[in-house]
C-alpha positions in Angstrom: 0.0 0.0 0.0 1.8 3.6 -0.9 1.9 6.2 2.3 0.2 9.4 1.6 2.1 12.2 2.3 0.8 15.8 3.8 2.9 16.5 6.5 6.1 18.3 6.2 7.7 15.3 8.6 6.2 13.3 5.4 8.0 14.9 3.2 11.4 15.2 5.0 11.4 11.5 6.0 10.7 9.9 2.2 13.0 13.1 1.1 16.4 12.0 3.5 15.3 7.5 2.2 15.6 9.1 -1.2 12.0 7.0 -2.0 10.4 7.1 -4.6 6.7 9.3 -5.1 4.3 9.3 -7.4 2.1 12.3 -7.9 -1.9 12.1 -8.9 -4.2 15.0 -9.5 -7.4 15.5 -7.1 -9.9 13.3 -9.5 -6.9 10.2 -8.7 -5.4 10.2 -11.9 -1.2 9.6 -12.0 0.5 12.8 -13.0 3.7 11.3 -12.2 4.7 7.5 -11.8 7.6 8.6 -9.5 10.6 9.9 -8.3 12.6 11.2 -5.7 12.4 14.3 -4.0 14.7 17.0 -4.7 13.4 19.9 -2.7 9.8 20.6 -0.8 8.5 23.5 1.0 4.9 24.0 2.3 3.8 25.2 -0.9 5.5 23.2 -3.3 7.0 19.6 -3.9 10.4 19.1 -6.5 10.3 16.0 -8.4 13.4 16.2 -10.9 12.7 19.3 -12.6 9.2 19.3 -12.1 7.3 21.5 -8.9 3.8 20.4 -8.2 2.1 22.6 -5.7 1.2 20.4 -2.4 -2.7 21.6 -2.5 -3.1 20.7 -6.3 -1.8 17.3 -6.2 -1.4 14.3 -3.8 1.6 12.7 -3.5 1.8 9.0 -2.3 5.1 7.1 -1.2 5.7 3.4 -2.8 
């Protein structure tokens, strides 16, 4: 089962394991099959040279 992530201790724990994280819009449909987290903040996520804003899309540990 892949972890949601909201929190920012979400982010910074999957960010330091260098795990992989898929992204999917809010209707559930995969915007991004995964990668590893290059930067966060509180209002945006870094997925190789791709931001997503964290209250756009979901993002979901495997």
């Amino acid at each position: 089962m892949k972890k949601s992530l909201s929190t920012d201790l979400d982010f910074f724990v999957e960010c330091v394991a260098q795990s992989k994280v898929a992204v999917y819009d809010m209707t559930g449909k995969l915007v991004d099959y995964g990668g590893v987290i290059q930067k966060y903040s509180n209002k945006a996520v870094k997925l190789g040279d791709t931001y997503y804003f964290r209250d756009l899309y979901e993002f979901k540990a495997k």
